[in-house]
N, C-alpha and C positions, 0 to 999 in steps of 0.2 A: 262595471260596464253594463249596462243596460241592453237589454232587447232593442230597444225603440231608438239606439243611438247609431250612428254611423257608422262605417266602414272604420276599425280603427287607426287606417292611415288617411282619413279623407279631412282636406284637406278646400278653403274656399279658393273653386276656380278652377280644382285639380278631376279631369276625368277620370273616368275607374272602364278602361274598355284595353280591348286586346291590343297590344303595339303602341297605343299613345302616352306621351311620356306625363308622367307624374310631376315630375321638375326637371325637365327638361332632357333625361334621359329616356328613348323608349325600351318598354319593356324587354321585346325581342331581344335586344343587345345584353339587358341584364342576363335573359336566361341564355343566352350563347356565353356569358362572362362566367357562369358559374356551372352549366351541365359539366363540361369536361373533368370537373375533378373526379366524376365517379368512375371514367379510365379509368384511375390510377386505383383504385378501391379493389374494382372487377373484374379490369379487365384482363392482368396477367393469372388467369385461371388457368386456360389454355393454355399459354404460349410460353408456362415457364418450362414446361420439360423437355422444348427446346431450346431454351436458356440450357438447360443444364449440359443436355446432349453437345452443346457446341460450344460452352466453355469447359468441357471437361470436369464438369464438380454434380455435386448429388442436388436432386430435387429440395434435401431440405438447406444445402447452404445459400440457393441462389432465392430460396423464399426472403432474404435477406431482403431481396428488391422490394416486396410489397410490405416489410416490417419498416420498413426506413422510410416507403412514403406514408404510412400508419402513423408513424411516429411524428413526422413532418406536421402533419397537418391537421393532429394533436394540440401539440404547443404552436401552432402557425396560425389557427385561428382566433386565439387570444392576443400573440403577438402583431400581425399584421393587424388586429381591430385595434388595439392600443397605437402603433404607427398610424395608421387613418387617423383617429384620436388628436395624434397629437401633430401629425406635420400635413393634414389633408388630406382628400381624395386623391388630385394628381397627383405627390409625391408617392403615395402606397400605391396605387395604378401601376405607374411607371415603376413602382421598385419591385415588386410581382412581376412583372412584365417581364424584368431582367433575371429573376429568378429560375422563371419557368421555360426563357429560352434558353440561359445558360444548360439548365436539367435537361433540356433536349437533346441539344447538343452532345452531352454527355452521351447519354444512352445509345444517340445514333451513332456515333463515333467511336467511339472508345470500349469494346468488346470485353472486357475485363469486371468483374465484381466489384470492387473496389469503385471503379467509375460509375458503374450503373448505379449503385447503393447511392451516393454521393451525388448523381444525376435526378434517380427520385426522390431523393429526400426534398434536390431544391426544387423539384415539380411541385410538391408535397406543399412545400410553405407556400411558392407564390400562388397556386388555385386556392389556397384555404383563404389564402388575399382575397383574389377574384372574390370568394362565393360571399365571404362577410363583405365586401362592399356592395358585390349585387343586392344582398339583402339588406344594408342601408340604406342604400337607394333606392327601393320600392317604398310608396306612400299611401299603397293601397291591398287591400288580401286577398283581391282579383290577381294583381301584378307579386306579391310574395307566391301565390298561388303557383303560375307560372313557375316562377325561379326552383322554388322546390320541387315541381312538378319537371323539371326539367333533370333535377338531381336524379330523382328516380328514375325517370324515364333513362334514360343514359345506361346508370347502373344495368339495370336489365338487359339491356342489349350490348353491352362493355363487352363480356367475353365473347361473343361472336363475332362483332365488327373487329376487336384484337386479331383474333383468330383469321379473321380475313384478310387485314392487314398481315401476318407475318405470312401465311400463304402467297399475298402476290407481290409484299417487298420482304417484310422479314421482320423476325420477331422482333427486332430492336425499333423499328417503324411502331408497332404495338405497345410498346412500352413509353414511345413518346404521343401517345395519343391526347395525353391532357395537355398538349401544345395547344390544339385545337382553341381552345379558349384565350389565346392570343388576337386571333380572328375578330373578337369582339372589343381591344383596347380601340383601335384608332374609332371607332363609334361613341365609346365611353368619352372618351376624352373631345371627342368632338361635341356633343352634347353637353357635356359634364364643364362650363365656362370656369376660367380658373381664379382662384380666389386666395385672400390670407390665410395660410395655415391656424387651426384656431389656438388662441392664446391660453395654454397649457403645461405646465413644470411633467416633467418625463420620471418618472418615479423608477428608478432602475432595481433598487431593492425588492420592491412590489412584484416587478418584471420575471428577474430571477425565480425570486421564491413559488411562482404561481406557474414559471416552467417545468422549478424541482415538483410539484406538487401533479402538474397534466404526465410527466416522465415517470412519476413511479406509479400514478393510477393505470398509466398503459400497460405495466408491466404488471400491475396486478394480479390477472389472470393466469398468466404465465410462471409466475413466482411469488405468488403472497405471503409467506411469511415476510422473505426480505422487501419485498413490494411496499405489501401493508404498513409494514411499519414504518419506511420511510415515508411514505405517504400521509402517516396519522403524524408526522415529524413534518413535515413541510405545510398540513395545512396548520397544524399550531401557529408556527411561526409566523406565516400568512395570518393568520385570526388577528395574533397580537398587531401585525404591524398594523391590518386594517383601524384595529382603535386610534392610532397616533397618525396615520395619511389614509383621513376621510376622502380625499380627491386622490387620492393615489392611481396605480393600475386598473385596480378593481375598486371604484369609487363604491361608496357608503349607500348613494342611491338606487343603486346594482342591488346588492345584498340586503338591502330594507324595504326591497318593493317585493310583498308577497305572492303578487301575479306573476310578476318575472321569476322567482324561486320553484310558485306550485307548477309553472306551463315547460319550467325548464327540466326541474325533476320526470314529470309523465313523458315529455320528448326523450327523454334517457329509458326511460322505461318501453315506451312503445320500440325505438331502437331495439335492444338489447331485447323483443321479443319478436323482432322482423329479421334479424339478421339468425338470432338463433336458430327460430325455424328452418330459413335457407339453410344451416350449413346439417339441420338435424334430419331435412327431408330426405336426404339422400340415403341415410341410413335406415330410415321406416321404409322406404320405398324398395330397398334391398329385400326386406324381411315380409315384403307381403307380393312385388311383381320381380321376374324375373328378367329387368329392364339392365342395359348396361350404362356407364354412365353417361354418353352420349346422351340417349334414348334420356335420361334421368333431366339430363341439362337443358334439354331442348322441351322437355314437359314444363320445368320448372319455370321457363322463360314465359311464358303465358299470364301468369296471375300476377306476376312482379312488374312483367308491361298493362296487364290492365289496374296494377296499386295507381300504379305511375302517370298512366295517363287518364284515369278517372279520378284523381287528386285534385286536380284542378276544379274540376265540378262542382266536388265534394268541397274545399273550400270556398268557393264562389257562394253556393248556395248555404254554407254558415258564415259568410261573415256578419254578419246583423245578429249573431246567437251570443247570447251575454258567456261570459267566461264557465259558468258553471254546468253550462247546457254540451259545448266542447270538451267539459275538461269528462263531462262522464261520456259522451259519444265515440268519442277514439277509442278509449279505452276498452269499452263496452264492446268493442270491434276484435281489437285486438284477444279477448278475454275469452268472446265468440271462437274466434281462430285458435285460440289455444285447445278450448274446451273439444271443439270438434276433432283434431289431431286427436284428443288422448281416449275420444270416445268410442271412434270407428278410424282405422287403419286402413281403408279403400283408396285407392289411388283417385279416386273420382274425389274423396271427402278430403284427403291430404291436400289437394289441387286446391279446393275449397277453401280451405285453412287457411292456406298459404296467401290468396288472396285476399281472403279480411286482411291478414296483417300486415298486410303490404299496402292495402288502400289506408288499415288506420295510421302506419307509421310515417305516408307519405302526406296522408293527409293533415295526418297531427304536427306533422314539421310544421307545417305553411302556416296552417291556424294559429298553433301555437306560439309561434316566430312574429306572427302580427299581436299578439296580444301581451309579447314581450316587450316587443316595442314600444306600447302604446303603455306600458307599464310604468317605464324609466323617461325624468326629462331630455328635452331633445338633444342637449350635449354629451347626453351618454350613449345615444342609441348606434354607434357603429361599434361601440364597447361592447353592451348589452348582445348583438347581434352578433358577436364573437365569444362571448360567455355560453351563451344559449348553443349555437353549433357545437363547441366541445360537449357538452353533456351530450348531446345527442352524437358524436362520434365518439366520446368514449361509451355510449351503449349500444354500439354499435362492434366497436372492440370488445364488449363484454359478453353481449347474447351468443357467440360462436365457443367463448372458452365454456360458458354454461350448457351450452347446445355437447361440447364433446364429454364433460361431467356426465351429464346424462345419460348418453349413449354408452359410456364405457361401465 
């Protein structure tokens, strides 16, 4: 991709401005379609150790909640991008839709572990829908901009708005907050004119094998001997089948397009160096101010909302930047942010830190999610656009197990 070429969603005829729609959905709607999954990420920070207090059970059994929608929407973004794939936007829309209100339900109702686990999990799958359709349906990296600027943005403010919510209804109110992105189906599908499912063989082996393979990279961290290995066991088998179904799950032109491989890898990378930070700040901030964690969480909210909301920006003003100008700029940010953590310990410079990495991992999402796109032909790209979110949530999953390595 070239300096001198266009917006890599642009499109004859199709504007690149805030709210107008690319093909016929507008933007707005996409980034209402896909902020709320980051609820489900952030926001039971707060509100689990009242979970715990009123079910009766310890802090760390009812963490359950936020491993099960971790889990969810792990294998949920590959899954539901392969459903899009294969039976259309409105069928995946609408089958999300019933997902994530069934999950709500759940949680509002039903007071018990077991339901809530079971409740997030299905929150878990149908947002991780929501967010890879929102992001195949932007055509421009103005409008990717947004959506992932919307991801972050959320994130950051997730555990206070939870926290508010269980304050003036209740922690179970908190826990359905990625309902929220419900709010944006009847827009989607009003915009979204409805069409043939496109004409594609459902590859179930593919399917399976590439869930065994997202299931035990999640658990990676947590358990990597037995992890590891089933993981270096399931992606074999995945390898082999891809030689014999080129058009399978994870078609051929996925995995042989090196744009989409190098933008997907650093989007795993930047993750797994924004999340670590988050969960590593709190313990450098222990050992240099005498802050409590309140005080900690409410400093920390600052540079996560300006990653988040200066993302946008920062994409807009690189989309016209050829692939190699991005792939060293994020990084170079993020490296920044690393380098400063380990240099000076100040709470002013940790603050700092924290910001590069948040602007580059939010910003490198977007960037990098347009130039994945723009990698793979156009009957791959809701696949592609659910290939690419996993790596970047599982290093997301990953930067926090690395982040308490360190520490301990």
């Amino acid at each position: 991709m070239s300096s001198s070429s266009p917006t890599p969603f642009t499109h004859a005829g199709a504007p690149d401005q805030l709210g107008t729609p690319d093909r016929g959905v507008p933007v707005a709607w996409l980034a209402l379609l896909a902020g709320p999954l980051s609820f489900g990420i952030a926001g039971p920070s707060l509100i689990l150790p009242d979970a715990a207090r009123d079910l009766g059970l310890t802090l760390g059994a009812v963490t359950w909640i936020v491993t099960a929608f971790g889990w969810a929407i792990a294998i949920g973004t590959p899954l539901m991008a392969g459903l899009e794939s294969h039976q259309g936007v409105r069928r995946a829309l609408l089958t999300c839709a019933a997902l994530v209100a069934l999950g709500a339900v759940l949680v509002v109702s039903v007071p018990s572990l077991p339901s809530l686990v079971l409740g997030s999990a299905a929150q878990g799958l149908g947002t991780a829908g929501f967010t890879t359709i929102a992001m195949s349906l932007t055509h421009s990296a103005r409008s990717m901009g947004l959506v992932t600027a919307s991801l972050a943005t959320v994130g950051s403010t997730a555990p206070l708005i939870a926290d508010l919510a269980g304050e003036l209804l209740s922690w179970q109110a908190g826990l359905a907050l990625p309902a929220l992105s419900l709010l944006a189906v009847p827009g989607v599908l009003r915009h979204r004119p409805a069409g043939p499912a496109p004409d594609a063989p459902f590859d179930p082996v593919g399917a399976v094998l590439l869930t065994a393979l997202v299931t035990a990279l999640v658990f990676v961290p947590h358990s990597w001997p037995v992890a590891g290995t089933a993981a270096v066991a399931a992606g074999g088998l995945l390898a082999l089948h891809l030689r014999s179904r080129r058009d399978g799950f994870v078609p051929a032109s996925i995995v042989r397009a090196p744009v989409f491989l190098l933008t997907s890898g650093l989007a795993f990378l930047l993750a797994a160096t924004n999340f670590g930070m988050i969960y590593l700040l709190p313990t450098l901030f222990a050992g240099q101010a005498d802050w409590t964690s309140s005080q900690v969480g409410a400093a920390i909210l600052w540079p996560l909302l300006f990653g988040g909301l200066a993302s946008y920006g920062m994409i807009a003003a690189t989309a016209k930047a050829p692939v190699k100008a991005v792939a060293g700029l994020f990084p170079g940010l993020a490296a920044a942010g690393v380098g400063l953590a380990c240099l000076s310990l100040s709470p002013t410079a940790l603050l700092i830190a924290q910001a590069l990495t948040s602007l580059a991992a939010a910003s490198g999402q977007g960037a990098f999610a347009a130039r994945a796109a723009a990698a793979v032909p156009d009957g791959a790209r809701s696949t592609a656009m659910g290939q690419f979110n996993l790596c970047y949530l599982l290093g997301a999953a990953f930067g926090p197990a690395i982040a308490a390595a360190l520490a301990g």
